[in-house]
N, C-alpha and C positions, 0 to 999 in steps of 0.2 A: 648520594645522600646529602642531604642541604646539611649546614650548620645547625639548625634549631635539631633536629632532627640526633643529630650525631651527638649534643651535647644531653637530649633525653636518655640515650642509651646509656651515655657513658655514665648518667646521676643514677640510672634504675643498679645499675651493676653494682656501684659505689652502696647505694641501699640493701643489695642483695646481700653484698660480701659485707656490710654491720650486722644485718640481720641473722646472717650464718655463724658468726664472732658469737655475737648474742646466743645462739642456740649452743655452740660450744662452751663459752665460760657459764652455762646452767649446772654444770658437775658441782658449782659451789651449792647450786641450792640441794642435786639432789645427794649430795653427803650430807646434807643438813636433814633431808626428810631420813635417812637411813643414821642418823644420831643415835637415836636408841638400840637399832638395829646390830651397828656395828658395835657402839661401846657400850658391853655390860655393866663398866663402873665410872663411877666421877673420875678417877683417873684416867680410862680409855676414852672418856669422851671430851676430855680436858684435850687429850693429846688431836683428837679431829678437829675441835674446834678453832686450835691453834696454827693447823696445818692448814684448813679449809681458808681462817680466815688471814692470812698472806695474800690474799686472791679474790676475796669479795670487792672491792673496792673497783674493780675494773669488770667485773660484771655490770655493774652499778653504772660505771662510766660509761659503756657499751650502750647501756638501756641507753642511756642521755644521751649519747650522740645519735645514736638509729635514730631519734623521733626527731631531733632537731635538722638532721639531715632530711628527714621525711619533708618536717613544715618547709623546709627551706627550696627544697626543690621541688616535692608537690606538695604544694599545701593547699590545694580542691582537698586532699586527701586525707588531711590534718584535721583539714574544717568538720568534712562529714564524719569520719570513723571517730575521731579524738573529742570533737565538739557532739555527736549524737550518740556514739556507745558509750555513753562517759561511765556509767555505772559498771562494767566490767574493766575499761582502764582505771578507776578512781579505783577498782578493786586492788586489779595488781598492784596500783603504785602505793597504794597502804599496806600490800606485804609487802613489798620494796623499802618502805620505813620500815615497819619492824625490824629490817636485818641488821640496822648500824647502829640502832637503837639496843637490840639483844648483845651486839659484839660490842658494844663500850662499856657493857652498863655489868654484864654480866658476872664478871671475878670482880665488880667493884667494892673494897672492904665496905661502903656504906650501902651495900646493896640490901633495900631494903623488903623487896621483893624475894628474893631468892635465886638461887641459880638455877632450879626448875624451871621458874617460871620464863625467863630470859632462855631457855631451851626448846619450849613450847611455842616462845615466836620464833625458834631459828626453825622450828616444824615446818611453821605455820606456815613459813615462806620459801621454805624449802617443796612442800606440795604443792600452795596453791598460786604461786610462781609460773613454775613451770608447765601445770595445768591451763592455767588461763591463756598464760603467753602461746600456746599451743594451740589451743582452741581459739585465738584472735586470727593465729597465722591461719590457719583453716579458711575460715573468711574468705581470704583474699581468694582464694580460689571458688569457693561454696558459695561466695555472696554476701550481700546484706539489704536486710532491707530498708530504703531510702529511696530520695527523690533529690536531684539537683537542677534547679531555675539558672541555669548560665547567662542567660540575657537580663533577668532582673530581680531583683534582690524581692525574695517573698516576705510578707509579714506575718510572721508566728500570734495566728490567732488571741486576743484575749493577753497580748502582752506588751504590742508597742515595740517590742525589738524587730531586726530582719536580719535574714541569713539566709545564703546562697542554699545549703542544704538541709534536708527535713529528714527527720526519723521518721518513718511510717506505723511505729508501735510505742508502745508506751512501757515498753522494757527497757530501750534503751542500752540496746547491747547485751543485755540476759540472755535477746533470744535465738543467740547464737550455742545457747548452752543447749536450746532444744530441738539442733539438730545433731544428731546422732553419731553421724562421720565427724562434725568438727570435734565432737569430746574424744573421738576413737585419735585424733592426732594430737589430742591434750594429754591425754593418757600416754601414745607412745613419746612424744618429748620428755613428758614427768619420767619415764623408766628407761628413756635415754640417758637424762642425768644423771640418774642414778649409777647406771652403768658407769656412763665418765668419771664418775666420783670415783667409784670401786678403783678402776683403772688409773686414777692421780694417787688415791689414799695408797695404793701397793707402790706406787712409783716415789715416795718420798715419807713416808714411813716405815723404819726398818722394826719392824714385830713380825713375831712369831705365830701370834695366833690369829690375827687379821686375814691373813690369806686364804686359811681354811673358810672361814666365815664367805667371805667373799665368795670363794667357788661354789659353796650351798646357795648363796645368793644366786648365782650365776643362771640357774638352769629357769627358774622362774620369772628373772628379768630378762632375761633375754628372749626366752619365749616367748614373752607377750609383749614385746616390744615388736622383733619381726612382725608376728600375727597382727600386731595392731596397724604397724606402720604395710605391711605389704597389701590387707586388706584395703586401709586409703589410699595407696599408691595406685593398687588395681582398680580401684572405685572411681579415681581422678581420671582416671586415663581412659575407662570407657564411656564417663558423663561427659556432657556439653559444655562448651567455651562461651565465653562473648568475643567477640573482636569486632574491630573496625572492616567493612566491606569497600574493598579499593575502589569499586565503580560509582557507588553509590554516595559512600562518604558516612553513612546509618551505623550505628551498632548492630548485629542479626549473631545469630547462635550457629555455632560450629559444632554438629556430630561430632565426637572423636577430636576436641580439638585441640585436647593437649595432647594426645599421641601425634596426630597430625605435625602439632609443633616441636616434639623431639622429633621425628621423622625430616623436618626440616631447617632443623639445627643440629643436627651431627654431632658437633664440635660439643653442644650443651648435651646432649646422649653421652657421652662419653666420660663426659666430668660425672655424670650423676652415676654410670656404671662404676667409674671409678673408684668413687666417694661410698658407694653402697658396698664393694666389695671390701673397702678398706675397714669399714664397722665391723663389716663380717670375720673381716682375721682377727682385727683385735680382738674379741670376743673367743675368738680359739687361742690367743695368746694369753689372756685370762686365763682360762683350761689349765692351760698347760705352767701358769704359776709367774708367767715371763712380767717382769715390772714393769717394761718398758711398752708398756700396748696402747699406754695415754697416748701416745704422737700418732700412730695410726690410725685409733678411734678419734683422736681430735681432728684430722686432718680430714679422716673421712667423716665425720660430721660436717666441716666446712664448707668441703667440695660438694654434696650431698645437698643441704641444704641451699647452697648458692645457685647448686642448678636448676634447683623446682622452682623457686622465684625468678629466674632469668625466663626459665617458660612460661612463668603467670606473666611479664611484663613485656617480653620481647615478642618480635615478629607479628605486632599490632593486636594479642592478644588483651582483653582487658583486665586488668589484676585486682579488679573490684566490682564485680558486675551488683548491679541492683536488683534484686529479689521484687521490689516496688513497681521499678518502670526502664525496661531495658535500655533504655536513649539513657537515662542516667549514670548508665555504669560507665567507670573509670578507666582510661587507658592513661600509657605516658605522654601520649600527644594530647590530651583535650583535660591535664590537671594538673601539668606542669608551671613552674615559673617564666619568666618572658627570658628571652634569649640574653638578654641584659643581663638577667642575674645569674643566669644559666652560666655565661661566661667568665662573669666576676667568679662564683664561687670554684670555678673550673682551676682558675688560675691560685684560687687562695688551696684550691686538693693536692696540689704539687707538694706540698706541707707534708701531703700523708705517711710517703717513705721516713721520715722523720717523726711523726707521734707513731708510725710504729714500730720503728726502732727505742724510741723512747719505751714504750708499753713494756716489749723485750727486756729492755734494762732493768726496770722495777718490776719485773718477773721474776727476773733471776738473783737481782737482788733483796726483795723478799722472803724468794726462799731460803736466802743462806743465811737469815738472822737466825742466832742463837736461841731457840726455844728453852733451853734450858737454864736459860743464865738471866733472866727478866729483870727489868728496871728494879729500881729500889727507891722505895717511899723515902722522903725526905724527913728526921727527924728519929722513925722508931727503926732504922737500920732492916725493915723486912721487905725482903722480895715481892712486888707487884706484878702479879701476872699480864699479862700482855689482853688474854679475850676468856 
């Protein structure tokens, strides 16, 4: 395996395990969509929002690093999905405002808005969050439809500008919404977070009556999470791949080609068995009342999600085929950065055991701040709450 070659792998991996991060801290959104659910009163919901938000701020981080990582190492990839689906990322990333904008603003004494109303954005992004982000992932497997000119910069009709990639529709990324599997994996991430949420909010709130609640919760998210997620899994695995053809050098469609490709990645079979079985305990750890079932559902979400992506990008599969024009779909070798930067940013990754250790740190220091005990206004001696 060449250098250029080995330094692709090791950026898709690096993107897989953000993008896996990413899908685990979503518990912050989906305690946010289960706000009303779990706290019957301004009080109970005072005490989630306080709890939830110790941890927004690094969900938030997450996003920003995945895409910056994304441009950075492939940015073919940036250009077409981020530059031509802009209407469904311009979506998420305006619920992605609302959430830091509801948690500053929210117990503010000059709120003039209301505390409702600053509830209804932490909804808003608590749904359609983890909805959208769900159904973009989807894509990368399902497709999208575009066209990329690699030898020379086309001219967008009627505008005077040019760009490497073209959107083929005039949704601009909508029209990922009207295929049907990708919402069924938007759906089951939204009622994954929510799950993780269940599973953080029992793990660091001690109440009495939340747990109950939860276990009623329990039998209806969890059901339609498997059904949603094993349906797409099953659906993945018996539809068609793109990949690269060693002889030929051509994009051409693989029957079977992401079974094919756990078939020939063992090592990524195993992480995804793994990671799949570890949702499934936590979820019977749930059941049975156990606090401590965040670390298993977290870990098997990580593992889980790292290994579907390692199969959409590895073993010359391509992790973005084109709905538009097959030669156009994406792999890690024909949308990558030059080996130049590949190597630079390689050496600046060393860093990573250190921002996550760092991350670690203001995890666990966040959580131990004193909820109870809140700043104090300067002047009229009363306690300011925190979110």
């Amino acid at each position: 395996m060449d250098t250029l070659t080995l330094l692709q792998n090791y950026w898709w991996f690096v993107i897989a395990l953000l993008g896996a991060l990413l899908v685990f801290l979503l518990f912050v959104q989906g305690g946010q969509a289960l706000l009303q659910v779990l706290g019957r009163t301004p009080e109970e919901r005072d005490r989630i929002v306080e709890a939830l938000g110790t941890k927004w701020e690094l969900t938030f981080t997450t996003l920003v690093t995945f895409g910056g990582a994304f441009f950075a190492s492939f940015p073919l990839f940036y250009s077409t999905s981020f530059g031509g689906a802009f209407y469904v990322w311009t979506a998420i990333l305006f619920s992605f405002v609302l959430q830091p904008v509801a948690y500053e603003y929210r117990r503010k004494p000059a709120n003039v808005l209301g505390r409702k109303t600053f509830d209804v954005f932490l909804q808003i992004n608590g749904m359609a969050g983890p909805l959208l982000l769900g159904t973009a992932l989807s894509t990368l497997f399902r497709g999208a439809p575009f066209t990329v000119e690699r030898l020379n910069l086309a001219e967008r009709a009627g505008t005077g500008a040019t760009a490497i990639s073209q959107w083929t529709t005039p949704w601009y990324g909508l029209d990922a919404l009207a295929d049907g599997w990708n919402v069924v994996l938007g759906i089951a991430v939204l009622l994954l977070a929510m799950l993780l949420a269940c599973q953080y909010l029992l793990a660091v709130l001690d109440d009495a009556v939340l747990p109950g609640r939860i276990r009623r919760l329990l039998l209806p998210l969890g059901t339609g999470f498997v059904v949603c997620f094993v349906a797409w899994l099953v659906r993945l695995l018996l539809s068609e791949s793109y990949g690269t053809d060693p002889e030929t050098g051509m994009i051409a469609a693989r029957r079977y080609g992401y079974l094919h490709g756990l078939l020939e990645m063992p090592y990524v079979t195993v992480v995804l068995a793994a990671g799949v079985a570890a949702v499934l305990w936590s979820l019977h750890m749930v059941w049975r009342g156990d606090r401590k079932a965040i670390w298993p559902g977290g870990i098997g979400t990580v593992l889980t999600v790292l290994a579907l992506l390692l199969c959409a990008g590895w073993n010359g599969t391509s992790y973005y085929p084109s709905l538009a024009d097959v030669q156009s779909s994406l792999t890690i070798r024909n949308s990558s950065s030059s080996l130049f930067t590949l190597r630079v940013m390689a050496y600046v990754s060393l860093a990573i055991p250190i921002v996550a250790a760092y991350v670690a740190y203001v995890w666990r220091a966040l959580g131990r701040r004193p909820r109870q005990a809140p700043a104090r206004r300067e002047g009229d001696g009363k306690a300011e709450p925190r979110y």
